[in-house]
BALO-597404 format. One record per residue (C-alpha): y, x, z. Coordinates in steps of 0.05 Angstrom, whole numbers, plus 5000, padded with zeros to 4 digits. Each point is the difference from the previous one (the first is absolute). Layout:
N
+------+------+------+
|   c2 |   c1 |   c3 |
+------+------+------+
|    Y |    X |    Z |
...
+------+------+------+
***
This chain:
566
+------+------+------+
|   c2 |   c1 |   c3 |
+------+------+------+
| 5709 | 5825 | 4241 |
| 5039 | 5010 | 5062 |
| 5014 | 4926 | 5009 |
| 4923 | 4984 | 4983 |
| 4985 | 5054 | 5063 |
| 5053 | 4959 | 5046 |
| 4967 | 4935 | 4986 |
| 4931 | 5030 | 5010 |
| 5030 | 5030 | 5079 |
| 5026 | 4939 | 5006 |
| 4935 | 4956 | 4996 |
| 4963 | 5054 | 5029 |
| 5040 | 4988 | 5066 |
| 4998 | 4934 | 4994 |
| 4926 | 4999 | 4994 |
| 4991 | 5047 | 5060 |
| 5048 | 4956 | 5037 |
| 4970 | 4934 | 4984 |
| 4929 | 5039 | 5010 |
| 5030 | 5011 | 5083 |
| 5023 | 4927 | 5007 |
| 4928 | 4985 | 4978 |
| 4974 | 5042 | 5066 |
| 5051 | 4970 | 5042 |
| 4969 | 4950 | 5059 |
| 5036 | 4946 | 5009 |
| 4968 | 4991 | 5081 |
| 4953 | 5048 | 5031 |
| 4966 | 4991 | 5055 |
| 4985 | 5067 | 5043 |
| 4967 | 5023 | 5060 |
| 4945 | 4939 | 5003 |
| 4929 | 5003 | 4997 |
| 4989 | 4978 | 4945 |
| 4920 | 4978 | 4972 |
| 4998 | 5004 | 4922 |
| 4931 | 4967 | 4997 |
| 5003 | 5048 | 4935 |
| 4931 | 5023 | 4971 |
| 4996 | 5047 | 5058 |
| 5027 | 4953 | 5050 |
| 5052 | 5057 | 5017 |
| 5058 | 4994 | 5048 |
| 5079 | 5026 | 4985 |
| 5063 | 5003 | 5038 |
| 5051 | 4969 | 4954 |
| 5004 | 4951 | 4925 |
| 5054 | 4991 | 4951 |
| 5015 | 4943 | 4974 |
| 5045 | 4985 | 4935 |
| 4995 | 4942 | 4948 |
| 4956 | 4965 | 5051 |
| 4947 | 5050 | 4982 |
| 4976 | 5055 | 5042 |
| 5037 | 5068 | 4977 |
| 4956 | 5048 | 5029 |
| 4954 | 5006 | 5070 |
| 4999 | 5065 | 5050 |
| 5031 | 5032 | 5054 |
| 5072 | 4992 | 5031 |
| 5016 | 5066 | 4963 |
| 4982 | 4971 | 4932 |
| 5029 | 4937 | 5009 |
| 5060 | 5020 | 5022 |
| 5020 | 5028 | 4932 |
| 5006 | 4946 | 4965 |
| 5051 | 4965 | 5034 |
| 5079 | 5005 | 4979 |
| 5057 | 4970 | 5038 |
| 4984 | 4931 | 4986 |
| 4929 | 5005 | 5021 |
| 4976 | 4961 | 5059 |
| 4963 | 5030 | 5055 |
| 4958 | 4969 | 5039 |
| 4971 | 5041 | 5065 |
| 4925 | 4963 | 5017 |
| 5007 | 5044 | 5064 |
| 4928 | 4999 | 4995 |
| 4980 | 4932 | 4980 |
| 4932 | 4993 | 4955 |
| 5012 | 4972 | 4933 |
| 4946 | 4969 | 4959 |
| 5006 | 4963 | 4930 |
| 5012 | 4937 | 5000 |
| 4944 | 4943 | 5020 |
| 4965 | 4976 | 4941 |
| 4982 | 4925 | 5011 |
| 4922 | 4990 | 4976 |
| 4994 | 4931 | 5009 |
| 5043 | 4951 | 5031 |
| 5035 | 4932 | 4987 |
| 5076 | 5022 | 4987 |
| 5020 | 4919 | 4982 |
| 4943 | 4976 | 5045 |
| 5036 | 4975 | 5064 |
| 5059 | 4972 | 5024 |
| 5016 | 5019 | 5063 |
| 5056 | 4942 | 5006 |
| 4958 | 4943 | 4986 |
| 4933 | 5016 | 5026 |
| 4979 | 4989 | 5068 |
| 4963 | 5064 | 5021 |
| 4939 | 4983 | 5049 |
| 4964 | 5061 | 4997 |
| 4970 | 5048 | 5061 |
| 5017 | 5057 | 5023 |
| 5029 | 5047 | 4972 |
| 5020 | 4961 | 4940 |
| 5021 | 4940 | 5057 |
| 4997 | 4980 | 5063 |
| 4947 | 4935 | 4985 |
| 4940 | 4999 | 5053 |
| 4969 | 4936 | 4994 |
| 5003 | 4937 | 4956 |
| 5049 | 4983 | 5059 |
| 5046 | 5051 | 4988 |
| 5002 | 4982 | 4921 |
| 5012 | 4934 | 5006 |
| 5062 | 5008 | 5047 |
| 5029 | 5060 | 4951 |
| 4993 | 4947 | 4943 |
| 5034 | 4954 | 5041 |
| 5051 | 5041 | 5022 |
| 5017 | 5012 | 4927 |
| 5002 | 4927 | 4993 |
| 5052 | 4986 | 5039 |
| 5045 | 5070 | 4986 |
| 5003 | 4978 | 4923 |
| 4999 | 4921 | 5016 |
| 4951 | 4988 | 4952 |
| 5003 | 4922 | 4981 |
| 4939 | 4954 | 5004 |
| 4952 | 5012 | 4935 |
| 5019 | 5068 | 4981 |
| 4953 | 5057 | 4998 |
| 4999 | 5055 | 5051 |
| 4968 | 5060 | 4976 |
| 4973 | 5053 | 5052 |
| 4959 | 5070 | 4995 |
| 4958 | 5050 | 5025 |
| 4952 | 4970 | 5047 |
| 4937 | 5039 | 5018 |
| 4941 | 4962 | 5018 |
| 4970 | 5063 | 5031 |
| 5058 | 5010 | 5035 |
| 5020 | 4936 | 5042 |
| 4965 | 4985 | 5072 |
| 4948 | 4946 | 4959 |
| 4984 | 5049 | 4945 |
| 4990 | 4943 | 4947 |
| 5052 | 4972 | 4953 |
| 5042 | 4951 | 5018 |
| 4978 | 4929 | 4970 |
| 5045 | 4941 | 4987 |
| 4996 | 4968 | 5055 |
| 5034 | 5048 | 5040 |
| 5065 | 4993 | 4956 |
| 4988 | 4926 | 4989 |
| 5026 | 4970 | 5075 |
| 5069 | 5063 | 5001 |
| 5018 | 4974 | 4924 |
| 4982 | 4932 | 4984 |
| 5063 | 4997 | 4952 |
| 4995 | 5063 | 4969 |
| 4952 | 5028 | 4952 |
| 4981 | 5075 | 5029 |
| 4957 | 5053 | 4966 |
| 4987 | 5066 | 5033 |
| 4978 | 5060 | 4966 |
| 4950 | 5044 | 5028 |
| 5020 | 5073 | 4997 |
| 4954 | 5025 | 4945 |
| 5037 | 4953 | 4954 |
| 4931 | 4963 | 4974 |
| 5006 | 4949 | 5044 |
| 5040 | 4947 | 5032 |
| 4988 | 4941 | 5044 |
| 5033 | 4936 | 4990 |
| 5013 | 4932 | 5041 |
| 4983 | 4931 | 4992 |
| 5067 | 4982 | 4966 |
| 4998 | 5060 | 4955 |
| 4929 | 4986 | 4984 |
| 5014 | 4928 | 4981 |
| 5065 | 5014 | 4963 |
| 4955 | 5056 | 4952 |
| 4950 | 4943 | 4992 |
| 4950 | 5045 | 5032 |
| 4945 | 4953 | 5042 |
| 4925 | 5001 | 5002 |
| 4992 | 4975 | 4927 |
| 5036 | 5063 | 4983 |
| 4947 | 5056 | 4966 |
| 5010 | 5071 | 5004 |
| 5033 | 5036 | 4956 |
| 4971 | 5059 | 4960 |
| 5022 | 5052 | 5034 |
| 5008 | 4969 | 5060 |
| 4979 | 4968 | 5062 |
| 5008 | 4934 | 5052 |
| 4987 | 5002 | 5068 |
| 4962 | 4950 | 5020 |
| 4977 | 4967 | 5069 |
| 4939 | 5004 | 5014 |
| 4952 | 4948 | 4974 |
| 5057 | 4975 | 4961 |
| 5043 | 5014 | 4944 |
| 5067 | 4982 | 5036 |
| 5046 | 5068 | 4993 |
| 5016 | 5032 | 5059 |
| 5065 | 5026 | 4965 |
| 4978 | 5074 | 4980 |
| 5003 | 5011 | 4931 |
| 4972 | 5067 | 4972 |
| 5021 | 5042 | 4938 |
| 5015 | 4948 | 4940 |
| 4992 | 4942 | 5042 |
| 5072 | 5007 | 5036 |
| 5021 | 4989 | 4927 |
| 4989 | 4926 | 5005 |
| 5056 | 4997 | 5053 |
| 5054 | 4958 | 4959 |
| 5073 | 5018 | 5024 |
| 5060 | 4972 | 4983 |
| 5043 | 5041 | 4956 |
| 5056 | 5037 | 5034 |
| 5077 | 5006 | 4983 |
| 4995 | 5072 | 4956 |
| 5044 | 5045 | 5039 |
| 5062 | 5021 | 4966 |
| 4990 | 5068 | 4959 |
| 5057 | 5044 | 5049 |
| 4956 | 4971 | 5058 |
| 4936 | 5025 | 4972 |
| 5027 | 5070 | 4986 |
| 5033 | 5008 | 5071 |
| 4929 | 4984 | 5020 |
| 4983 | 5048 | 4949 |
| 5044 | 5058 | 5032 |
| 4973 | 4980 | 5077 |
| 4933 | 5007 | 4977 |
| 5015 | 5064 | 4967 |
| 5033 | 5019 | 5065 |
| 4941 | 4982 | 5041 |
| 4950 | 5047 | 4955 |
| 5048 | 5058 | 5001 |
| 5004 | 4999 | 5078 |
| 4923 | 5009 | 4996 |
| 5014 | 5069 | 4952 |
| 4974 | 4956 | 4947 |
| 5041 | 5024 | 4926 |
| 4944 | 4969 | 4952 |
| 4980 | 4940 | 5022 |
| 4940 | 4938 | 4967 |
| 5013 | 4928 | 4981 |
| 4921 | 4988 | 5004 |
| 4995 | 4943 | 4970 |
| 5063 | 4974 | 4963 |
| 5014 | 4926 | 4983 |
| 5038 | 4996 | 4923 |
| 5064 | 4974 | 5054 |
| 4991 | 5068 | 5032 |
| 4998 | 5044 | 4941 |
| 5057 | 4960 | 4974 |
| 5048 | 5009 | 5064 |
| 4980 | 5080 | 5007 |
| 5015 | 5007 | 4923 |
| 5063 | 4969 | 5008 |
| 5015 | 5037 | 5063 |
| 4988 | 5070 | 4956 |
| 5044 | 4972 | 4954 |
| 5050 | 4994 | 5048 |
| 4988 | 5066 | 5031 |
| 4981 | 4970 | 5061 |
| 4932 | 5039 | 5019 |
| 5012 | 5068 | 5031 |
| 4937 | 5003 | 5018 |
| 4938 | 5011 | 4944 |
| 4958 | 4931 | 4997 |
| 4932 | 5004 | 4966 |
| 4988 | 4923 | 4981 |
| 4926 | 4975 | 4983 |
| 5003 | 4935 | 4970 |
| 4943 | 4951 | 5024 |
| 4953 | 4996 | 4950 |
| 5008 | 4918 | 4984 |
| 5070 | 5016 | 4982 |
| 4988 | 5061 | 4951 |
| 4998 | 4961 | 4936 |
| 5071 | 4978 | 5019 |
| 5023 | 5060 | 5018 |
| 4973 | 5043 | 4933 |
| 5033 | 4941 | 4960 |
| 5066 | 5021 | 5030 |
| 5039 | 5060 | 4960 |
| 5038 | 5010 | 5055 |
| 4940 | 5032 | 5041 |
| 4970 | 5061 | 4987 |
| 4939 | 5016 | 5029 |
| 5002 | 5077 | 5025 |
| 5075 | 5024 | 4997 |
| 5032 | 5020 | 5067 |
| 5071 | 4972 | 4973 |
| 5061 | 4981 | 5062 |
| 4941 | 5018 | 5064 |
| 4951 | 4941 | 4956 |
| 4943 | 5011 | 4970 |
| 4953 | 4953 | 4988 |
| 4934 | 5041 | 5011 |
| 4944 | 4952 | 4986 |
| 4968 | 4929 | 5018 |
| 4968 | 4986 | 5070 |
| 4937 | 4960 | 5003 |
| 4967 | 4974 | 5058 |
| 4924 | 4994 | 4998 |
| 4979 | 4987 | 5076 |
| 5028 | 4996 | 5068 |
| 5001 | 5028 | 5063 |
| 4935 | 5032 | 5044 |
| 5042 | 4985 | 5063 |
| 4996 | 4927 | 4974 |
| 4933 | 4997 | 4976 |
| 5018 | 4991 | 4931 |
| 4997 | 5069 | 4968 |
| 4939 | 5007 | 4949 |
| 4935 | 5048 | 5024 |
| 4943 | 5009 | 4975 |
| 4974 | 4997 | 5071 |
| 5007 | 4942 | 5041 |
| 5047 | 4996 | 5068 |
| 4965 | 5006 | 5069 |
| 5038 | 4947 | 5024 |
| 5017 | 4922 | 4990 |
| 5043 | 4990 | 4935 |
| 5043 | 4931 | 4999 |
| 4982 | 4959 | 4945 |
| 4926 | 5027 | 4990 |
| 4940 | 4964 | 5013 |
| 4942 | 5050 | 4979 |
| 4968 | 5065 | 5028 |
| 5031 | 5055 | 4952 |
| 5081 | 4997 | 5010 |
| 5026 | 5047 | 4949 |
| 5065 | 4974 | 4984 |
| 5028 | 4984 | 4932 |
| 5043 | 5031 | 4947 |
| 5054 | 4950 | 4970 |
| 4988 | 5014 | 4926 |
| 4938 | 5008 | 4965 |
| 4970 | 5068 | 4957 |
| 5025 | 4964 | 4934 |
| 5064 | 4981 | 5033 |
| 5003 | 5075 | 5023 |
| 4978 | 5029 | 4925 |
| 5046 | 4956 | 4976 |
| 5063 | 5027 | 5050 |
| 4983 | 5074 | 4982 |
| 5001 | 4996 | 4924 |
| 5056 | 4954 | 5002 |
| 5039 | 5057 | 5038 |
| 4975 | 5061 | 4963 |
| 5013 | 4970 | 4935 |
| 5074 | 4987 | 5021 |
| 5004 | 5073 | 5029 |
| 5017 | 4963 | 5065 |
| 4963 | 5025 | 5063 |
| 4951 | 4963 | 5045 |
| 5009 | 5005 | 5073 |
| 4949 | 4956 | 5032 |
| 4992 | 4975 | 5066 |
| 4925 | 5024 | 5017 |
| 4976 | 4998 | 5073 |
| 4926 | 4989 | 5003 |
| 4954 | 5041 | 4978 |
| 4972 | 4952 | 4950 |
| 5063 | 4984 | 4976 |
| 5020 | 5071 | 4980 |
| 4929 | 5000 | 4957 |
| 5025 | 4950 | 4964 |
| 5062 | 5042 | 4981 |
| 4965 | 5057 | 4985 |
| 4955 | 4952 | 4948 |
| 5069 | 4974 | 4975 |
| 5033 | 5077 | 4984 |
| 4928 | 5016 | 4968 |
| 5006 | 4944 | 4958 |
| 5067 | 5008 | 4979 |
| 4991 | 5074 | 4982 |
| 4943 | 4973 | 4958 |
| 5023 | 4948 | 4966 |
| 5068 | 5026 | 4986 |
| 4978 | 5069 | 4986 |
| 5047 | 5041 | 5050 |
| 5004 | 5033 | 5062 |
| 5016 | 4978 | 5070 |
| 5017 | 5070 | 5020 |
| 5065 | 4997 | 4956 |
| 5028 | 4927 | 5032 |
| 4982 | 5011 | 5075 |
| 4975 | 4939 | 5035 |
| 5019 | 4988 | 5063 |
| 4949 | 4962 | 5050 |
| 5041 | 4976 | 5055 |
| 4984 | 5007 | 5073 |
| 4924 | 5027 | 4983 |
| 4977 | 4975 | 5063 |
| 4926 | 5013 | 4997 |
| 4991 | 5031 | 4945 |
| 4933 | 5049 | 4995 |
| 4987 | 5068 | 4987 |
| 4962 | 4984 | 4932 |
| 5067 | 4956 | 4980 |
| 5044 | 5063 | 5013 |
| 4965 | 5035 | 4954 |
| 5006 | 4956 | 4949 |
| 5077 | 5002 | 5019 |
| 5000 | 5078 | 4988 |
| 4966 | 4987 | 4928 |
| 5050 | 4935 | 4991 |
| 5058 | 5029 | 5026 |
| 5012 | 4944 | 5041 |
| 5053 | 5008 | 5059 |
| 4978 | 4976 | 5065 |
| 5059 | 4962 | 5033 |
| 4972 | 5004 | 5077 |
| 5022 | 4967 | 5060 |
| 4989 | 5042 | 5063 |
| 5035 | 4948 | 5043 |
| 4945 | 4961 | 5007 |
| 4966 | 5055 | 5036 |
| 5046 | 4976 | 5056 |
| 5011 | 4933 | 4993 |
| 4927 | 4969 | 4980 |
| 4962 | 5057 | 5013 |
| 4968 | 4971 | 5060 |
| 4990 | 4944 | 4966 |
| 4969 | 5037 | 4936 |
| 4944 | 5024 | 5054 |
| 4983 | 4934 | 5025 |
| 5006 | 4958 | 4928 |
| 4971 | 5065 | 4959 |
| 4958 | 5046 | 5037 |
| 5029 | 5077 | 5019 |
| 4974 | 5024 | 4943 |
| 5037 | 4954 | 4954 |
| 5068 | 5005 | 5046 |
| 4988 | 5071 | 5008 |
| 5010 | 5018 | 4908 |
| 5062 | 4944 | 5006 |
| 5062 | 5035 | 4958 |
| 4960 | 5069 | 4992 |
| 5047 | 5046 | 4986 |
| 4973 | 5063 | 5018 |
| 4936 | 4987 | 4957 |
| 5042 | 4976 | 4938 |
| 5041 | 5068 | 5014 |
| 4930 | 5038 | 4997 |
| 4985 | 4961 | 4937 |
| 5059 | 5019 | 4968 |
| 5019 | 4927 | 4993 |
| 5076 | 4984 | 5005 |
| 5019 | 4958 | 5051 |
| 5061 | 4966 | 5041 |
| 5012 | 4968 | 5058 |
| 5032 | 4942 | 5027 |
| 5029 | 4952 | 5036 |
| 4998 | 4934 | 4963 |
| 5060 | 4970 | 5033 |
| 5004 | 4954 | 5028 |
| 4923 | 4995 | 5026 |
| 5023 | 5064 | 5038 |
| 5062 | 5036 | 5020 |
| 5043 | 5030 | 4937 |
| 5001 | 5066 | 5055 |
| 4979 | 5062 | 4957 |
| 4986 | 5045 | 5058 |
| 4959 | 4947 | 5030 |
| 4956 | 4996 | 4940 |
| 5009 | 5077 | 4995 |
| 4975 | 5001 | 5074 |
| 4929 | 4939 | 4983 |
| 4984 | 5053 | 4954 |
| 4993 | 5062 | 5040 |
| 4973 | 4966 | 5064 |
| 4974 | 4938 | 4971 |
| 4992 | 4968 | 5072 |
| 4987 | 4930 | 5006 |
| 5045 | 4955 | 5043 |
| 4945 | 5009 | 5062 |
| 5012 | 5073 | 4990 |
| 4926 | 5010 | 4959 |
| 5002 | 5059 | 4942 |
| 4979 | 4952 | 4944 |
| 4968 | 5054 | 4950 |
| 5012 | 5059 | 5032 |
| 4971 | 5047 | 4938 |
| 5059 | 4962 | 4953 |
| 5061 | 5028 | 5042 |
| 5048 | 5042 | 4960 |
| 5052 | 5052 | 5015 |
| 5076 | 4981 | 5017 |
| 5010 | 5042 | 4933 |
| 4942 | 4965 | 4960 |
| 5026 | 4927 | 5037 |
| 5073 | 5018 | 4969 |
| 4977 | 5017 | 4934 |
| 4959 | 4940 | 5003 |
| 5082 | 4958 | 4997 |
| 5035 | 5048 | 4967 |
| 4971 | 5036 | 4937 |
| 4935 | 4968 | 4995 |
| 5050 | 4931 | 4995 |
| 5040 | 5029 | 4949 |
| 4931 | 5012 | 4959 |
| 4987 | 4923 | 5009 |
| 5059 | 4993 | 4955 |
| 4995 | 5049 | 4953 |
| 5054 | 5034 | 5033 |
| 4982 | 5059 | 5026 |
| 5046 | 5045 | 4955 |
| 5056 | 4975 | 5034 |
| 4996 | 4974 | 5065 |
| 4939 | 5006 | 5064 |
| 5020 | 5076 | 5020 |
| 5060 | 5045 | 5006 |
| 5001 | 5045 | 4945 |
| 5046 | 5022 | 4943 |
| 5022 | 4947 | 4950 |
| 4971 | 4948 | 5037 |
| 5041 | 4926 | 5029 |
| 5036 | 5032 | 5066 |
| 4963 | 4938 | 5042 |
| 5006 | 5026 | 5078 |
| 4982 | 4976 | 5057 |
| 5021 | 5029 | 5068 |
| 4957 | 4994 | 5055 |
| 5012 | 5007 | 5082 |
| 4936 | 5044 | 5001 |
| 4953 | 5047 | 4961 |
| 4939 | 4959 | 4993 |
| 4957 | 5069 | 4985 |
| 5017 | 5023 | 5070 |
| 5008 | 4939 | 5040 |
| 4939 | 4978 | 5040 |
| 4958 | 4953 | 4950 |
| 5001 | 4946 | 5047 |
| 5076 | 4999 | 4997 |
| 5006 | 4998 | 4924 |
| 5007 | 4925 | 5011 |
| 5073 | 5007 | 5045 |
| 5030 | 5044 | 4945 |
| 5065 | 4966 | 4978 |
| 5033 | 5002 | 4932 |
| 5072 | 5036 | 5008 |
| 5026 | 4990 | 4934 |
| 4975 | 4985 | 4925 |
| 5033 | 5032 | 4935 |
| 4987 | 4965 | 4942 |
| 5016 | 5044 | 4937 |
| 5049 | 5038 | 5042 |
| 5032 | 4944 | 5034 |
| 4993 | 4977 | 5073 |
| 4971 | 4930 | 4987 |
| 4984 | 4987 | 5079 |
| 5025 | 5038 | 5060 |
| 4990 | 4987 | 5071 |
+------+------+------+
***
């Protein structure tokens, strides 16, 4: 009996000390101000952190507690914390920085003119010696944005690169403008039809291309394969890229529209416990057959920072480029149409959309689809219906996700609220195309773009974004186009859909985590949840609104660990 009660003091000290090591931080972080973005959106002076988990939230008092002697304390002196960036949308894999010529404007470059562009690709030229018939790839021009405000055409590339094919993409990514060797090399003259889906500029009174090739018809551009990259140099580019996300606060981050090669590299990368950052892949849908037919990938498991969290489909373009879908026409000229009513076009059709959804929902896999116009997000809406029809379910239960929800309409909100679709917005736009929105759209159309404050009213879930790299990766910038949503000539483009600093943070942090079915464990500082920190130079609640934009990301804690300090 007496040995029976030793063994039982025994484990019952054990337990109690096992039970302490439990509450024991491993780091806390005191006398910062710290922004939960909890239910309340409350405010505390100090976290613990242990297990890469968050041990418990409060004052320094509380905190304090829980540390030992091998604790690590960290005084914010004041600092504002917030949770860590949750990436909406964005293009993780979508551009090399080392290889691409950048030709954009300000503030994404320093392009003015067609002038300007031409030299920059130039001076690439000669920095990399590029030989006589290889490609030369450049990005980010902005037709609204250079001294000519039209597109480049081929024949301003033609007479600086007579020996070189060149292709530039336009910064919305659904177009790109090719020369005369380039053109001929793809095959592409003026026997050439369009594609569906797509578009060729012609001259006037002719069909001779000018070189600008919309949505599906920059496909026909026929490049010579390229020497694959060794796999070591693909995850250092991996690591820099991570790097680059993290200095932007960014601790979730999208792949929006994965290639099988991409999913392929980031799964072996997790293998190889090489992310440190999470990355939320989405397939593209023409490779989603592939990629279900692979045991390796599992659709919806956040395993090594990868999760594959559904397929990305793009149905139309871009309303800065005239090729977004409405259901009313644009006020202005649109390239490559020849009657009265301009409405754009989607790039699939309502079968090819029915089709998409079912195909997803049966395979539990998620759509997030690429919906800018108006027209184009009916045709969504239509799809989901369908699907829930046909298949018996509910849409409420899988999410969808429309990204960027340009112009979408108060009537289509609704049906968002009674869908439970996620509205992926884009705020950036306010400021980069919002002038242009006016002019190509009307003020009443430019005024609704990314409505956030209505879809909050609605009780419709929704994100924002940057959709890097059309715009800067900069979180407080977006943070900022949300707030003030002032166009680049300094005009309040919808003045009634401004939010709150706290509703424009929510907006990337737990309203993100929701996008992935994540908001148990990551998208606000609370008990239990992913210790994903960000440290910021200022408190963006307090700061003059106008400022929100200059704030600078200190540091970024992913799971505990300092990923990026500066």
């Amino acid at each position: 009996m007496k040995t029976n009660l030793k063994y039982l003091a025994v484990l019952f000290a054990t337990t109690i000390i096992s039970a302490q090591q439990k509450n024991t931080a491993e780091k806390i972080f005191i006398n910062g101000n710290i922004i939960t973005v909890d239910a309340k959106n409350s405010t505390a002076q100090a976290v613990a952190v242990s297990n890469g988990k968050i041990l418990a939230v409060g004052t320094n008092s509380k905190i304090e507690k829980l540390k030992d002697k091998n604790t690590i304390v960290v005084d914010l002196k004041g600092k504002t914390v917030v949770p860590g960036f949750i990436d909406g949308h964005s293009h993780f894999m979508g551009l090399s920085r080392s290889t691409t010529v950048n030709v954009g404007s300000p503030p994404m470059g320093d392009v003015k003119n067609i002038a300007d562009l031409v030299s920059r690709i130039q001076d690439f030229q000669k920095k990399n010696n590029v030989a006589p018939g290889e490609w030369i790839d450049a990005y980010g021009y902005d037709q609204d944005q250079l001294e000519e405000k039209r597109h480049p055409n081929k024949e301003d590339l033609d007479a600086a690169f007579p020996n070189n094919p060149v292709t530039i993409t336009n910064i919305n990514g659904h177009m790109s403008v090719s020369n005369s060797y380039a053109l001929k090399l793809s095959g592409i003259d003026a026997t050439t039809a369009n594609p569906p889906g797509g578009a060729i500029e012609r001259k006037k009174g002719t069909n001779e291309p000018t070189g600008l090739l919309q949505e599906n018809a920059s496909r026909l551009l026929k490049r010579p394969a390229k020497p694959a990259p060794t796999l070591d140099e693909q995850i250092k580019g991996l690591k820099e890229q991570q790097l680059f996300y993290a200095s932007n606060g960014i601790t979730t981050a999208q792949d929006g529209y994965s290639s099988y090669e991409s999913v392929e590299l980031l799964h072996k990368a997790a293998e190889r416990n090489e992310l440190f950052i999470d990355i939320e892949a989405l397939p593209g849908y023409p490779t989603l057959e592939k990629v279900l037919k692979n045991p390796d990938f599992k659709f919806g498991v956040l395993k090594n920072h990868l999760k594959l969290a559904g397929t990305k489909m793009i149905a139309d373009g871009s309303p800065q480029g005239k090729t977004a879908f409405f259901s009313k026409s644009y006020l202005v000229e649109v390239p490559g149409c020849n009657h009265d009513v301009c409405t754009g076009f989607a790039n699939i059709t309502q079968e090819q959309f029915n089709d998409l959804v079912i195909k997803a929902f049966q395979n539990n896999v998620r759509p997030f689809v690429h919906c800018n116009g108006d027209a184009t997000i009916d045709m969504y809406l239509k799809a989901i219906e369908n699907a829930n029809k046909t298949l018996n379910t509910n849409s409420n239960d899988r999410r969808p996700v429309t990204i960027h929800s340009q112009f979408v309409r108060p009537d289509q909100l609704d049906d968002y609220k009674k869908l439970g679709i996620i509205a992926a917005f884009f705020s950036n736009h306010a400021f980069f195309w919002g002038d242009v929105h006016v002019r190509n759209l009307g003020a009443d159309r430019a005024n609704f773009l990314s409505p956030l404050k209505t879809a909050i009213k609605k009780g419709v879930v929704a994100t924002n974004h940057t959709d890097y790299p059309v715009t800067p990766l900069n979180q407080l910038f977006l943070l900022w186009t949300s707030v003030e949503r002032k166009s680049r000539s300094g005009q309040v483009i919808g003045p009634d859909e401004r939010l709150t600093p706290i509703e424009g943070l929510r907006a990337i942090t737990i309203n993100g985590a929701y996008e992935y079915f994540e908001e148990n464990s990551k998208g606000s500082i609370e008990t239990g949840k992913l210790a994903d920190l960000v440290v910021l130079s200022d408190d963006l609640t307090k700061i003059d609104p106008s400022k929100i934009k200059d704030i600078t990301v200190l540091e970024t804690i992913k799971e505990g660990k300092t990923v990026f300090k500066k």
